[in-house]
C-alpha positions as a Markdown table, in Angstrom:
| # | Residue | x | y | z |
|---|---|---|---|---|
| 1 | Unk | 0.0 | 0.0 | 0.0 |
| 2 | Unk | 3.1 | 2.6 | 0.9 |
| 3 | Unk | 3.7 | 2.3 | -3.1 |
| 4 | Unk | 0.1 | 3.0 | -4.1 |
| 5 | Unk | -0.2 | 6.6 | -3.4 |
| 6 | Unk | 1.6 | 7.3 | -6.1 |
| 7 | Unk | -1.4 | 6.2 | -9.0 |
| 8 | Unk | -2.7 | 9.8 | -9.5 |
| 9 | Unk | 0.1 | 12.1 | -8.2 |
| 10 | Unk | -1.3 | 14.8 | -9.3 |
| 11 | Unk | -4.8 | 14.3 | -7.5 |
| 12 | Unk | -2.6 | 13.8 | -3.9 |
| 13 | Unk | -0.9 | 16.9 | -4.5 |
| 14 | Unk | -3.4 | 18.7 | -5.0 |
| 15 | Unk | -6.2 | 17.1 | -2.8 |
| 16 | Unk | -3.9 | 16.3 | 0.4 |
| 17 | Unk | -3.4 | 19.7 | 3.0 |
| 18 | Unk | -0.2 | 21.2 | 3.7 |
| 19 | Unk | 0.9 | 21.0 | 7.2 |
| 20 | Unk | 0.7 | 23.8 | 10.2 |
| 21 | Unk | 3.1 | 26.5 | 9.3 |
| 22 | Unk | 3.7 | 26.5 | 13.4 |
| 23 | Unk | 4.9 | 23.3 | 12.9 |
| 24 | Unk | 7.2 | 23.9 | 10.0 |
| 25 | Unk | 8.3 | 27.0 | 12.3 |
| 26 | Unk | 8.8 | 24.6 | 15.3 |
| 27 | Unk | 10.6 | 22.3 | 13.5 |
| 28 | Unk | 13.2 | 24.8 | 11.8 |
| 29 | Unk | 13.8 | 26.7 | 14.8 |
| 30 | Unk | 14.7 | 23.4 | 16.5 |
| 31 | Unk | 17.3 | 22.3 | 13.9 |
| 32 | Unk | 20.3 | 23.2 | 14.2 |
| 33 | Unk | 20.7 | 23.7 | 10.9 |
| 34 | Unk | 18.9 | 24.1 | 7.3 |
| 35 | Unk | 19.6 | 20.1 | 5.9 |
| 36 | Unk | 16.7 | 18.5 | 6.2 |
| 37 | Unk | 15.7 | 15.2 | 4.8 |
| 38 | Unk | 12.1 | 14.0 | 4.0 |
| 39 | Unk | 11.2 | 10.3 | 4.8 |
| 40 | Unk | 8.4 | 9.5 | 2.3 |
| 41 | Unk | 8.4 | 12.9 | 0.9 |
| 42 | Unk | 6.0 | 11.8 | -1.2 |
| 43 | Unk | 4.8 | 15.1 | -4.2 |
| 44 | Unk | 6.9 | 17.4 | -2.1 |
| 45 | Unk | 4.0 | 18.9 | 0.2 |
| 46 | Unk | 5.6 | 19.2 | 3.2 |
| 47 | Unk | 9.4 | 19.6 | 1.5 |
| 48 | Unk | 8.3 | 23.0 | -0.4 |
| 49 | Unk | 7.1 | 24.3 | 3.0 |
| 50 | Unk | 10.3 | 23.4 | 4.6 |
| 51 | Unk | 12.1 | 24.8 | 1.7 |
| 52 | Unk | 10.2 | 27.9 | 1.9 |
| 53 | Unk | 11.1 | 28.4 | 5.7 |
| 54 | Unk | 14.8 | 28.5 | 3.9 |
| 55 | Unk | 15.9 | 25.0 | 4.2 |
| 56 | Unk | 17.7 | 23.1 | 2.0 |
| 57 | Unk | 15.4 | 19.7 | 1.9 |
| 58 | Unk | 16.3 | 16.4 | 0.3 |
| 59 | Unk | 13.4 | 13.7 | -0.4 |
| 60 | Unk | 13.4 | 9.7 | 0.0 |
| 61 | Unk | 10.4 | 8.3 | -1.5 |
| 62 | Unk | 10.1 | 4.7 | -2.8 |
| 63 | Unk | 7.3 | 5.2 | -5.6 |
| 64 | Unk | 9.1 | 6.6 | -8.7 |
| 65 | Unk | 6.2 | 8.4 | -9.5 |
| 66 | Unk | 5.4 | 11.0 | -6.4 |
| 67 | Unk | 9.4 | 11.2 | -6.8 |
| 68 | Unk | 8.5 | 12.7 | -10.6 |
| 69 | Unk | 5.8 | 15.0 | -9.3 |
| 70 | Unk | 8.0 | 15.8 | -6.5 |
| 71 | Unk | 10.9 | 16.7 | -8.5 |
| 72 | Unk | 8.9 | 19.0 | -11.1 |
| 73 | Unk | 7.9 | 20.6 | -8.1 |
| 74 | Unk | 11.2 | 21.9 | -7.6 |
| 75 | Unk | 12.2 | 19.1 | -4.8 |
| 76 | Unk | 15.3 | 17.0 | -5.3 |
| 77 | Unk | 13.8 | 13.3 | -4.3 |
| 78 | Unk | 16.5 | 9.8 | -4.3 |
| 79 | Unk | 13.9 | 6.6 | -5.0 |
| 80 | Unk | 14.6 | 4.2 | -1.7 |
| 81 | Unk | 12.8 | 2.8 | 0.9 |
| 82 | Unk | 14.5 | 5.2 | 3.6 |
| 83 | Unk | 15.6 | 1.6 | 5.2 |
| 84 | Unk | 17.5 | 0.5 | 2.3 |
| 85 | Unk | 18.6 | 4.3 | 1.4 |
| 86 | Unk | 22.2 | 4.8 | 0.9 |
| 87 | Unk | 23.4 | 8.3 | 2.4 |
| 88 | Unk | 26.7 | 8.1 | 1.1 |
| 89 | Unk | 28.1 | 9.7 | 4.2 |
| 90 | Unk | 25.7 | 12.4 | 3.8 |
| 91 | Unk | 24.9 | 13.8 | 7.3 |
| 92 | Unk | 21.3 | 16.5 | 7.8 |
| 93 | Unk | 20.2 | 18.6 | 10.5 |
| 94 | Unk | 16.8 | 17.2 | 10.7 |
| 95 | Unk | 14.8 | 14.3 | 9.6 |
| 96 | Unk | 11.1 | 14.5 | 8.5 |
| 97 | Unk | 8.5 | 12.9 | 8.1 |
| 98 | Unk | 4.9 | 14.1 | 7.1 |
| 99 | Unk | 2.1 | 11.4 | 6.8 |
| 100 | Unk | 5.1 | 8.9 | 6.4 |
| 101 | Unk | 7.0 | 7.2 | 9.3 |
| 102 | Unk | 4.1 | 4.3 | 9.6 |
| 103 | Unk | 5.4 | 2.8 | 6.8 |
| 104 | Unk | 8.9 | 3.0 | 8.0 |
| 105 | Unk | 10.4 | -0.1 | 10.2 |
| 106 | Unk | 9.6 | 0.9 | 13.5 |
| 107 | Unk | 12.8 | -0.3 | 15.0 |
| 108 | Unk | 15.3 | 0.3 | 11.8 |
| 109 | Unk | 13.9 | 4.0 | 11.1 |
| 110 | Unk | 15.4 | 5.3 | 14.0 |
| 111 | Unk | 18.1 | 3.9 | 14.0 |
| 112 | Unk | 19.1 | 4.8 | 10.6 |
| 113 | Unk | 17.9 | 8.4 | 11.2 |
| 114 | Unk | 20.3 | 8.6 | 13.9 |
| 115 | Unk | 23.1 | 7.6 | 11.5 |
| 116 | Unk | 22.4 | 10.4 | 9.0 |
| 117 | Unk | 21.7 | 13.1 | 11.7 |
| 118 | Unk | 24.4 | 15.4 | 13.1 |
| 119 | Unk | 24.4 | 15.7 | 16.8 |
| 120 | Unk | 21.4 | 17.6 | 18.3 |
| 121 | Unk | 19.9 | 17.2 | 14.7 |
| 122 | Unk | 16.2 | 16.6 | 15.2 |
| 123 | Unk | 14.2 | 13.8 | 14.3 |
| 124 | Unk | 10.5 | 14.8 | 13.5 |
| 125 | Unk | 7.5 | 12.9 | 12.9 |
| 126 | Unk | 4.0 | 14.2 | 12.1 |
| 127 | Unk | 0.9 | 13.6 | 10.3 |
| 128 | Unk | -3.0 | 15.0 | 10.0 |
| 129 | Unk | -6.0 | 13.2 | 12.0 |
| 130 | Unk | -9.2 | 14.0 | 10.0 |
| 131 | Unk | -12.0 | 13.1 | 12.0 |
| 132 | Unk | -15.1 | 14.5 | 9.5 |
| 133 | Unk | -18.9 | 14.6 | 10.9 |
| 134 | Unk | -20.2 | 11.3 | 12.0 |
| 135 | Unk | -23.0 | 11.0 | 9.3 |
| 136 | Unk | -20.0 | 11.4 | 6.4 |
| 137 | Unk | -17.8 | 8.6 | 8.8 |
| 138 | Unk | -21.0 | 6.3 | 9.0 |
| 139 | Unk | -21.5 | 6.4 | 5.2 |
| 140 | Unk | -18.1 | 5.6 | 4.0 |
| 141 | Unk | -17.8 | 2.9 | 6.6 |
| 142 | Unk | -21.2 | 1.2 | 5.3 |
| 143 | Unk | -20.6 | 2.1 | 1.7 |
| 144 | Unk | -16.9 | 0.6 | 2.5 |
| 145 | Unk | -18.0 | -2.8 | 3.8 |
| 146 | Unk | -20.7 | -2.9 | 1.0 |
| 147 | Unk | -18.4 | -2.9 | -1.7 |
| 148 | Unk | -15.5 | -4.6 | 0.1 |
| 149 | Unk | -16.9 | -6.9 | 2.4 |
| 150 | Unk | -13.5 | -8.7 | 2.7 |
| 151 | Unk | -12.0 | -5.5 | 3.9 |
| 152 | Unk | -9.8 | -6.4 | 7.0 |
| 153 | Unk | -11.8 | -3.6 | 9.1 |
| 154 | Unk | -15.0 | -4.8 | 8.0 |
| 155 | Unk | -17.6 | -5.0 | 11.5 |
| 156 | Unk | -15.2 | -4.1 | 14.0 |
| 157 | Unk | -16.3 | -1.2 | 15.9 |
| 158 | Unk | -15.8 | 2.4 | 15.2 |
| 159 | Unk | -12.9 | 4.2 | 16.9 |
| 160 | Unk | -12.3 | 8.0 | 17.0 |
| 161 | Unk | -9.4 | 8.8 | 14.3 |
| 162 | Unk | -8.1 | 11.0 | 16.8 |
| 163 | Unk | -7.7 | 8.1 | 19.4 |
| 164 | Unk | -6.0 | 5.6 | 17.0 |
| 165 | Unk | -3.3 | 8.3 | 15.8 |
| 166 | Unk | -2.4 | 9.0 | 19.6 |
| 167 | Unk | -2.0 | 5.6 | 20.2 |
| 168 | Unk | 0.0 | 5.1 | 16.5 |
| 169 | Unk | 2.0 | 8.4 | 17.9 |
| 170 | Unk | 2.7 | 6.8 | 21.4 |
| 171 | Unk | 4.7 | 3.5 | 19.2 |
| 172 | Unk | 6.5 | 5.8 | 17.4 |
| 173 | Unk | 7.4 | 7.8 | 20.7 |
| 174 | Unk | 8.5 | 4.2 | 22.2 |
| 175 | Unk | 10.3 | 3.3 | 19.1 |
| 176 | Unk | 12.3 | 6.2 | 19.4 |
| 177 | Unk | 13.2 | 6.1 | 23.2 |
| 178 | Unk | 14.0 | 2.5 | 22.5 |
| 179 | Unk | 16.8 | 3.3 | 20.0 |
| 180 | Unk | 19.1 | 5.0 | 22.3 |
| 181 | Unk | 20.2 | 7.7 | 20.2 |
| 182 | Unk | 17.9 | 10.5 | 21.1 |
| 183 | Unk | 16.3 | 12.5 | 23.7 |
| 184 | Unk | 13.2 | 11.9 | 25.5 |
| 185 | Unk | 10.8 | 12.3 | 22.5 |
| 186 | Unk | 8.1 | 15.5 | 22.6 |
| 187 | Unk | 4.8 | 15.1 | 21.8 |
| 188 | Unk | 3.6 | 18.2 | 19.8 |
| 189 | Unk | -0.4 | 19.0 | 19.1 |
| 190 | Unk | -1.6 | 21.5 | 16.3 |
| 191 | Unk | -5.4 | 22.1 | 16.4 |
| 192 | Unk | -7.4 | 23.9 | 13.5 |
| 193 | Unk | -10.5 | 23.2 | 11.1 |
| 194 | Unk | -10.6 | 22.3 | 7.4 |
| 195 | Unk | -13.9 | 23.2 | 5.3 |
| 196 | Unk | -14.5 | 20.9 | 2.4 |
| 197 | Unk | -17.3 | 21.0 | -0.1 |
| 198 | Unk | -18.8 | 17.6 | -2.0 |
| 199 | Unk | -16.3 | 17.7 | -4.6 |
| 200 | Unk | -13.7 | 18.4 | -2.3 |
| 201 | Unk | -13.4 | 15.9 | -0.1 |
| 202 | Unk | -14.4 | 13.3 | -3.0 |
| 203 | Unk | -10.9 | 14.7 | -4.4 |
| 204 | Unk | -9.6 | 14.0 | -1.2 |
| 205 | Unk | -10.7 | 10.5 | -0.1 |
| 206 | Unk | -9.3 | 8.6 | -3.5 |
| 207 | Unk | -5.5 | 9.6 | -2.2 |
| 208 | Unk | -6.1 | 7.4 | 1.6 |
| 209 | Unk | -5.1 | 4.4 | 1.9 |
| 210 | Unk | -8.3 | 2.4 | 1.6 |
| 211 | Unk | -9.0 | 3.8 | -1.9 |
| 212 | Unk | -5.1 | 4.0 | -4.0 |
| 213 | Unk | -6.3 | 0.3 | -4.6 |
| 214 | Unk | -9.5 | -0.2 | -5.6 |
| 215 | Unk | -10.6 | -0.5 | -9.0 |
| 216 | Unk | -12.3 | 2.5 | -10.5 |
| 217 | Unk | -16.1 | 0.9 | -10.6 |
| 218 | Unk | -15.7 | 0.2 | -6.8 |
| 219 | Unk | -13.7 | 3.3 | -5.9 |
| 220 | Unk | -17.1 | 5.2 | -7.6 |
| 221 | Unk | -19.4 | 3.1 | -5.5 |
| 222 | Unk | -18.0 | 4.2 | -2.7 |
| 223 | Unk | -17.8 | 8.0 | -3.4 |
| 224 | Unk | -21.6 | 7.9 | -4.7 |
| 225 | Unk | -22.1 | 6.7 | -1.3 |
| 226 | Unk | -19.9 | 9.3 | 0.6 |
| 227 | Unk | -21.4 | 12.2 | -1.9 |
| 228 | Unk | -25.3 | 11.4 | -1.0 |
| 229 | Unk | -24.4 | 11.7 | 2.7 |
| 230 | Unk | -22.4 | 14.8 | 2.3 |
| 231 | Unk | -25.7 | 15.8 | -0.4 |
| 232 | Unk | -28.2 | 15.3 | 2.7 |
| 233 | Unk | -26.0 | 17.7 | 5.3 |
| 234 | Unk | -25.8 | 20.4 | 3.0 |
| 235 | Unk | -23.5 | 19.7 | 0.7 |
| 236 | Unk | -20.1 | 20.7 | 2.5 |
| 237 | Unk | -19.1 | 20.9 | 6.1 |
| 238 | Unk | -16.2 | 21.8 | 8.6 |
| 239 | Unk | -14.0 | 20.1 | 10.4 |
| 240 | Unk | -11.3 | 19.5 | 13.3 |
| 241 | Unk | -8.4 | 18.6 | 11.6 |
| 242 | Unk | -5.6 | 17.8 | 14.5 |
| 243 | Unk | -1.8 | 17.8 | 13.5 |
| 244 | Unk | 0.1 | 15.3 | 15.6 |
| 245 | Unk | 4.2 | 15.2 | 15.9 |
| 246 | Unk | 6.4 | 13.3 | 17.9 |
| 247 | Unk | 10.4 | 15.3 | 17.9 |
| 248 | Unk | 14.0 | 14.3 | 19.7 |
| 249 | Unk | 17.4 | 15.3 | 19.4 |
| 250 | Unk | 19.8 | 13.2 | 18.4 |
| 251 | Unk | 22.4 | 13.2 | 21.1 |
| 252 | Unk | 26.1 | 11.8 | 21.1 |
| 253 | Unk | 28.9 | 11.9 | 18.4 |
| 254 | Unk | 27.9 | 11.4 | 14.9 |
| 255 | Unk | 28.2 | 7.4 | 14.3 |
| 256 | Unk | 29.4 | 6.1 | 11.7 |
């Protein structure tokens, strides 16, 4: 699935949010200097912020095709799973990750970022929670198990997004204490609201990962389903949209 994303670049560039420009802020003013890799940098959303805030960012992405997007987008990307990624004794300030680090080893990723980061370089996690109103959450989940009834998720009981990202964020947190290499991790909360009309979020919900790999006639199915709910609210509607991040320092001599 972490190579799917990549079937209609140009719909997740333009379709997925940017991230909190406090965070980007946060994160740059934390560095200790303007390298910064991107883990699964994906079309670059995250790396032009970063390189607007006056960093120099280079991307690791393993689907040749965000790379492409990525790389017209002015964002120099290497094509690697970050485990397998060669730095060539390349060394960065901070490492990223935006929507990313779940599909990253959770015992090898930081380890290896603590190879490639300088010390006190930071190593910085973070992704969205969307948590849209129930009657849109209810319709995609019945629509889902409809039209995939072998779906792995199918009749298990709801769960609040916001409550299964804490809990993801909390393994990567561990993960990172675990390796040895940093400081106690930080666990960093931006809160804000998205508005999306029909057609908006209809863009949107073909770039997660329940939809890169459906086939078109039951990827329609389901947004027919999702647009008739949205249809009977109004036709649009507003959000809490929560930005989780999990940051540490790398501390000790560089290792090599």
């Amino acid at each position: 699935m972490a190579e799917s994303f990549g079937v209609d670049a140009e719909r997740y560039d333009r379709a997925r949010p940017p991230y909190p420009g406090a965070l980007v802020r946060r994160i740059a003013a934390a560095s200790p200097g303007p390298d910064v890799l991107d883990v699964g940098c994906g079309t670059g959303i995250e790396a032009r912020q970063f390189q607007a805030a006056g960093c120099t960012v280079l991307g690791v992405d393993p689907d040749e095709r965000m790379a492409r997007f990525a790389r017209r987008s002015g964002v120099e990307v290497e094509v690697a799973a970050f485990e397998d990624w060669d730095p060539a004794d390349r060394t960065f300030d901070a490492v990223i990750a935006g929507q990313a680090w779940h599909w990253v080893d959770p015992v090898a990723g930081p380890v290896k970022a603590a190879q490639v980061l300088r010390p006190g370089g930071l190593l910085a996690v973070f992704a969205h929670v969307f948590e849209p109103p129930p009657p849109i959450a209810e319709a995609f989940a019945a629509v889902y198990r409809q039209v995939v009834p072998d779906s792995p998720f199918n009749g298990r009981p709801p769960k609040q997004a916001l409550d299964i990202y804490q809990a993801m964020f909390t393994t990567f947190a561990d993960a990172i204490r675990k390796a040895g290499e940093f400081s106690d991790p930080e666990r960093w909360r931006f809160d804000g609201k998205r508005s999306y009309t029909r057609d908006e979020w209809l863009d949107l919900l073909p770039t997660t990962g329940g939809l890169t790999r459906l086939p078109a006639d039951r990827q329609a199915e389901v947004l027919a389903g999702v647009g008739d709910a949205i249809d009977a609210i109004g036709g649009g509607f507003t959000m809490p949209c929560t930005t989780l991040a999990v940051a540490a320092a790398r501390t000790g001599a560089l290792r090599r």
